[in-house]
mmCIF file of the C-alpha atoms, coordinates in Angstrom:
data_MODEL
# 
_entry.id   MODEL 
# 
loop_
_atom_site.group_PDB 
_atom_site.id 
_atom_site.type_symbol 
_atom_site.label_atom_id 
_atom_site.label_alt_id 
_atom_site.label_comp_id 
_atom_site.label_asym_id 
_atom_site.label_entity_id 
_atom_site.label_seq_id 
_atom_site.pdbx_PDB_ins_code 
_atom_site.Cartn_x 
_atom_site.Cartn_y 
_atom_site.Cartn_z 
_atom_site.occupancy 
_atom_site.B_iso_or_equiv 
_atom_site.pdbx_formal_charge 
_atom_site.auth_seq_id 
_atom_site.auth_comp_id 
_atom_site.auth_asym_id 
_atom_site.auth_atom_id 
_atom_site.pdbx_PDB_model_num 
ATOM 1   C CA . UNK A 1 1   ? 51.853 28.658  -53.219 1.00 0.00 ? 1   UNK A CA 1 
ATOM 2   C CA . UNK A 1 2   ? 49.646 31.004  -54.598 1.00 0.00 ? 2   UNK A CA 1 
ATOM 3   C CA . UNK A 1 3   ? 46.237 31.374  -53.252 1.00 0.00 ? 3   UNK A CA 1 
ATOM 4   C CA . UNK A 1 4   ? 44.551 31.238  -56.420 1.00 0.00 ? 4   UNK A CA 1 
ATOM 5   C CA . UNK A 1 5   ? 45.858 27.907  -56.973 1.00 0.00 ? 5   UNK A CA 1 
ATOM 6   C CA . UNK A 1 6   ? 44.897 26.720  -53.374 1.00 0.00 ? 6   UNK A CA 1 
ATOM 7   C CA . UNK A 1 7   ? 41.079 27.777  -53.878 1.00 0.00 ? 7   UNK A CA 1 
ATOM 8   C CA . UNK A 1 8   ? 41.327 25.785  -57.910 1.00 0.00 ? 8   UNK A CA 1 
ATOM 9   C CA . UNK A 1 9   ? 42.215 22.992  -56.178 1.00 0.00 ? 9   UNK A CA 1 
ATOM 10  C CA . UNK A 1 10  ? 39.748 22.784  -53.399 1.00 0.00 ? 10  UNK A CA 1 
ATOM 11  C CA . UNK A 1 11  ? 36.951 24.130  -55.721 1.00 0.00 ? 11  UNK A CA 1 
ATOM 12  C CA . UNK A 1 12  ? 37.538 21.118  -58.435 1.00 0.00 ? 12  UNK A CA 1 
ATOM 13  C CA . UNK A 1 13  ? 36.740 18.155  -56.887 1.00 0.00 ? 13  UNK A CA 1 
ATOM 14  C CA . UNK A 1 14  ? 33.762 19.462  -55.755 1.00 0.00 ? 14  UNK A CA 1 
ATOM 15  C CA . UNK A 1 15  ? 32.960 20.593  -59.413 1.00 0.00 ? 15  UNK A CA 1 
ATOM 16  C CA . UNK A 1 16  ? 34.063 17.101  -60.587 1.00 0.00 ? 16  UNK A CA 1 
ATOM 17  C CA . UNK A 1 17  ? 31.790 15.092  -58.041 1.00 0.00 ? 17  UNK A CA 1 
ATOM 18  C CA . UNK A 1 18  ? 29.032 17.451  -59.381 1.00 0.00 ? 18  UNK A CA 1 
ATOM 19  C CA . UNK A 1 19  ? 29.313 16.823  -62.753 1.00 0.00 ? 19  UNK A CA 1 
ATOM 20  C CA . UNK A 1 20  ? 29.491 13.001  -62.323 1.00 0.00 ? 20  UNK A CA 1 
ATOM 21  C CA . UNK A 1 21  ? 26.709 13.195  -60.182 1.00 0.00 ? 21  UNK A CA 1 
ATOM 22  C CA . UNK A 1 22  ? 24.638 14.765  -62.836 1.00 0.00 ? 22  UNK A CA 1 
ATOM 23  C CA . UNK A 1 23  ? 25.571 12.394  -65.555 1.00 0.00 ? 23  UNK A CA 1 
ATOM 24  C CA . UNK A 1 24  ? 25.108 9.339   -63.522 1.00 0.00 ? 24  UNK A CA 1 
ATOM 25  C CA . UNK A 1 25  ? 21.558 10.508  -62.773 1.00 0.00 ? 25  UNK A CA 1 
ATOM 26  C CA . UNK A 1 26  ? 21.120 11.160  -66.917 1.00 0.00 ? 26  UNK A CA 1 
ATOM 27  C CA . UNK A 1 27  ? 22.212 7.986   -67.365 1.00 0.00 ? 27  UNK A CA 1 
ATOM 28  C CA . UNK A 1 28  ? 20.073 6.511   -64.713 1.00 0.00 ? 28  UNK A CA 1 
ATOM 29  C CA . UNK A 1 29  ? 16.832 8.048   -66.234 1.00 0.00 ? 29  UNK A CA 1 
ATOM 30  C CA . UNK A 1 30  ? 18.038 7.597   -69.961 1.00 0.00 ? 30  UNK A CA 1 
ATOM 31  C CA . UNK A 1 31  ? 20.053 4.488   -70.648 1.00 0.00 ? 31  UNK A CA 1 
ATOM 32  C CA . UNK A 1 32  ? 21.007 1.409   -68.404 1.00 0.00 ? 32  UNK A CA 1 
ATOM 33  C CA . UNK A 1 33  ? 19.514 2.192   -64.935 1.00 0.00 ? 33  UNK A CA 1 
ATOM 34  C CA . UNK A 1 34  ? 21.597 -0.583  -63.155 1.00 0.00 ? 34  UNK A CA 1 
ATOM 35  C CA . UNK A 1 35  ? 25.084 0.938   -63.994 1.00 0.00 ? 35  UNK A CA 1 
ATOM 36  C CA . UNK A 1 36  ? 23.549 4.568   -64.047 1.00 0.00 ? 36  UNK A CA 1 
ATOM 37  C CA . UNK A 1 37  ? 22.923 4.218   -59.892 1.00 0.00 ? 37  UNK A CA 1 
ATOM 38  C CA . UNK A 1 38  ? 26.148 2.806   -59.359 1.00 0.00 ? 38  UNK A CA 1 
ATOM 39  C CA . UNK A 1 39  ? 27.767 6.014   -60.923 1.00 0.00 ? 39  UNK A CA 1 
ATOM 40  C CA . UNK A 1 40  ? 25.238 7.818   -58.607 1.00 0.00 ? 40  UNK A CA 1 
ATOM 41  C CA . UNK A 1 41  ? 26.610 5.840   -55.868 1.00 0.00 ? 41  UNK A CA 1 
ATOM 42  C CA . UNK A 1 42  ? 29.840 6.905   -56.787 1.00 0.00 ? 42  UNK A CA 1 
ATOM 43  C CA . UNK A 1 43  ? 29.693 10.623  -57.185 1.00 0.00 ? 43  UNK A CA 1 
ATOM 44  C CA . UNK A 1 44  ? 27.404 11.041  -53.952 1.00 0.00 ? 44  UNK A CA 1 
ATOM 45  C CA . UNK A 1 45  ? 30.716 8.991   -52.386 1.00 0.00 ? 45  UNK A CA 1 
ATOM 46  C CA . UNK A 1 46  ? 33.304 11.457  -54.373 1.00 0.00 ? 46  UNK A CA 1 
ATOM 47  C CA . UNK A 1 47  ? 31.711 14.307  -52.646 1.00 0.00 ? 47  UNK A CA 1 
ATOM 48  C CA . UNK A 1 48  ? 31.795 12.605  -49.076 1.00 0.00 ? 48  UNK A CA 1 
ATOM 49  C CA . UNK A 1 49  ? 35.762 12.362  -49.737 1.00 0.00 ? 49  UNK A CA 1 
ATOM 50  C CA . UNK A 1 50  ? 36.148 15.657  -50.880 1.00 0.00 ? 50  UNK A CA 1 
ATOM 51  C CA . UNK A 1 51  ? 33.913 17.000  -47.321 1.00 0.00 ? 51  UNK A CA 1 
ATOM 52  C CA . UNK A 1 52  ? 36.684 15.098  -45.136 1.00 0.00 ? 52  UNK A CA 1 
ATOM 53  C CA . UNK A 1 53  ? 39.560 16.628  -47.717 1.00 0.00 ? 53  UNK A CA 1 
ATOM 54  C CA . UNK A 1 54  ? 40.240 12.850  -49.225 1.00 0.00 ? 54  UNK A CA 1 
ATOM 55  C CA . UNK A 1 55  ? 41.141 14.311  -53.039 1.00 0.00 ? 55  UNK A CA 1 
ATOM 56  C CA . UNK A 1 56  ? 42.714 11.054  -53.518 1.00 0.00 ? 56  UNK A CA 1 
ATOM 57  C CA . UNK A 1 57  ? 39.762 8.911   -52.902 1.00 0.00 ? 57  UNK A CA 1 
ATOM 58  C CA . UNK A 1 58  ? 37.260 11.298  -54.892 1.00 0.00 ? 58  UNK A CA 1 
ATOM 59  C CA . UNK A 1 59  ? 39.302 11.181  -57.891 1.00 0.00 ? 59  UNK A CA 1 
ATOM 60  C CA . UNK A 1 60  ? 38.979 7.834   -58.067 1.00 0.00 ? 60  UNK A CA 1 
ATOM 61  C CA . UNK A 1 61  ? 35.718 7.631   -57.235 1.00 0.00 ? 61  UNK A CA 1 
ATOM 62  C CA . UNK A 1 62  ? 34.911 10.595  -59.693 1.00 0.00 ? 62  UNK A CA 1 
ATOM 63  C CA . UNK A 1 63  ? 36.907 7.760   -62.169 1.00 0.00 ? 63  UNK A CA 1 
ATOM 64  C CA . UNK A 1 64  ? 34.446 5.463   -61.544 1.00 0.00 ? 64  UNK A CA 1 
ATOM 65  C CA . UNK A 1 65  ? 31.027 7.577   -61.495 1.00 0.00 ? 65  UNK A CA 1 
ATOM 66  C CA . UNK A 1 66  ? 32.552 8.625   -65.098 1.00 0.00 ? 66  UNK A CA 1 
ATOM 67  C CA . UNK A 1 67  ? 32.844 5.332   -66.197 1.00 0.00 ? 67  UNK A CA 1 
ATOM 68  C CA . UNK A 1 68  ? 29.943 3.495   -65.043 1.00 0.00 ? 68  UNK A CA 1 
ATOM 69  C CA . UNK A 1 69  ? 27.888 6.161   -66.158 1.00 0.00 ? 69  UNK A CA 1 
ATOM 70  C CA . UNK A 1 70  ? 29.840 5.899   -69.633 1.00 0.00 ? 70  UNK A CA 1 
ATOM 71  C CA . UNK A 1 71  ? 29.107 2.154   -69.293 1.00 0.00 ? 71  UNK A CA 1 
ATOM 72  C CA . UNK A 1 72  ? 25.270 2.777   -69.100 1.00 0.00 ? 72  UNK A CA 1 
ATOM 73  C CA . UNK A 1 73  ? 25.165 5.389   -71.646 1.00 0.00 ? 73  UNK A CA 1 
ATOM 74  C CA . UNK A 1 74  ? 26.637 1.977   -73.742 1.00 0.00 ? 74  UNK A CA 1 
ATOM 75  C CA . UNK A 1 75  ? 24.055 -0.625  -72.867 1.00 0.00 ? 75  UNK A CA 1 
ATOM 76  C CA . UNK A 1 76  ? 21.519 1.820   -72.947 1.00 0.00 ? 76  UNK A CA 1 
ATOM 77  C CA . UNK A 1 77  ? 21.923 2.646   -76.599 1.00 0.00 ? 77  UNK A CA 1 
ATOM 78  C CA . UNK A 1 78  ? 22.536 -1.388  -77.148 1.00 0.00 ? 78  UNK A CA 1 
ATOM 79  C CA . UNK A 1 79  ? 19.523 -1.741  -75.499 1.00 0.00 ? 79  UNK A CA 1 
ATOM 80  C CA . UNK A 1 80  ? 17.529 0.806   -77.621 1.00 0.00 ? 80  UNK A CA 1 
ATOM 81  C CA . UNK A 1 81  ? 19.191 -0.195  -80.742 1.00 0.00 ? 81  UNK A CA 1 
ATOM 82  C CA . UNK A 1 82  ? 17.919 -4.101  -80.095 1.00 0.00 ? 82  UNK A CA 1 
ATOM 83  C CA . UNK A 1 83  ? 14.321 -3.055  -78.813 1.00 0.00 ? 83  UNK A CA 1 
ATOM 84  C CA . UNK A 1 84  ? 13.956 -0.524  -82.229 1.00 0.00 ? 84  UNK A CA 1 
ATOM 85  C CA . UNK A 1 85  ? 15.523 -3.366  -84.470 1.00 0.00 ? 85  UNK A CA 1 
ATOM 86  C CA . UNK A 1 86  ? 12.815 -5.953  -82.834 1.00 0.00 ? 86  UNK A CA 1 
ATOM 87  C CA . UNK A 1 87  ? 10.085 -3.767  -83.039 1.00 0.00 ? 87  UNK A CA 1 
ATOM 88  C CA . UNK A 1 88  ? 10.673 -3.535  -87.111 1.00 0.00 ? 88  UNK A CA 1 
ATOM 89  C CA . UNK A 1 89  ? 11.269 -7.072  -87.242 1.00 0.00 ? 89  UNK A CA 1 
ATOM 90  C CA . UNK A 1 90  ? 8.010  -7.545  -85.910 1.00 0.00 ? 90  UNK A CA 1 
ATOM 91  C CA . UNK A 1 91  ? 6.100  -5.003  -87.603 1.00 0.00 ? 91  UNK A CA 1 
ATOM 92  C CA . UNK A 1 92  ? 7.500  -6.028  -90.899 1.00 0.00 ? 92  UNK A CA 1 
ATOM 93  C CA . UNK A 1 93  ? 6.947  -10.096 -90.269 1.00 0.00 ? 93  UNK A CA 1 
ATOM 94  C CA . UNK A 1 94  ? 3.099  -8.742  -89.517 1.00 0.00 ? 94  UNK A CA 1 
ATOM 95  C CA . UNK A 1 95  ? 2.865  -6.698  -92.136 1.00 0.00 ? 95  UNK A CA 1 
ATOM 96  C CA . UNK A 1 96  ? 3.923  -9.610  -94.533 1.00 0.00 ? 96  UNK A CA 1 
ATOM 97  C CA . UNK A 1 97  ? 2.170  -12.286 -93.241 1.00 0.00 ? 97  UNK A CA 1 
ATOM 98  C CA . UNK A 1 98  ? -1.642 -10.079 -93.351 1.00 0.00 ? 98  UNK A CA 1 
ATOM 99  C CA . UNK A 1 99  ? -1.746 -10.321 -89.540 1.00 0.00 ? 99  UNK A CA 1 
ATOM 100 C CA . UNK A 1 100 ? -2.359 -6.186  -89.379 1.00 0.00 ? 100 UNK A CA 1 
ATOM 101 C CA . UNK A 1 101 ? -4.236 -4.776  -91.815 1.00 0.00 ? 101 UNK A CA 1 
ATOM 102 C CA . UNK A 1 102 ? -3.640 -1.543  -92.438 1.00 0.00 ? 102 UNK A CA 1 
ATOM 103 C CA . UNK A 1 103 ? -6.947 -0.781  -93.997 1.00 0.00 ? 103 UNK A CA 1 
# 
């Protein structure tokens, strides 16, 4: 095999687990938090396999981290969708009713 090819595929599982890491953090701070750590859980686990040479296991686990954060990135814009949509509702009902004056 060619040892180009060798250091690819030692070097990207280690890039994966990275990136999954990073976007289950975003999503922790930004959307859902509850899904968001699991995908944290799962990258920081990703990049255990990959330290004992498990590429199996940290794919999958990379998998995961990918789609829970995906999942939280979902509910989180549910979430902020419902609380905006509220908030108007709210507002609006006030405004109509006289209960805030805007003068």
């Amino acid at each position: 095999m060619h040892p180009t090819k060798i250091r690819w595929r030692e070097s990207s599982p280690v890039a994966s687990t990275t990136f999954a890491f990073l976007v289950g953090l975003l999503t922790t701070v930004v959307c859902a938090w509850p899904c968001g750590i699991i995908a944290v859980i799962a990258a920081k686990r990703a990049r255990d396999s990959v330290a004992i040479g498990d590429f199996t296991r940290a794919r999958r686990l990379v998998q995961n981290a990918l789609i829970y954060s995906a999942l939280s990135l979902i509910f989180g814009l549910i979430m902020w969708l419902v609380i905006c949509w509220r908030t108007d509702v709210i507002v609006h009902s006030a405004l109509r009713h006289g209960i805030a004056d805007c003068h």
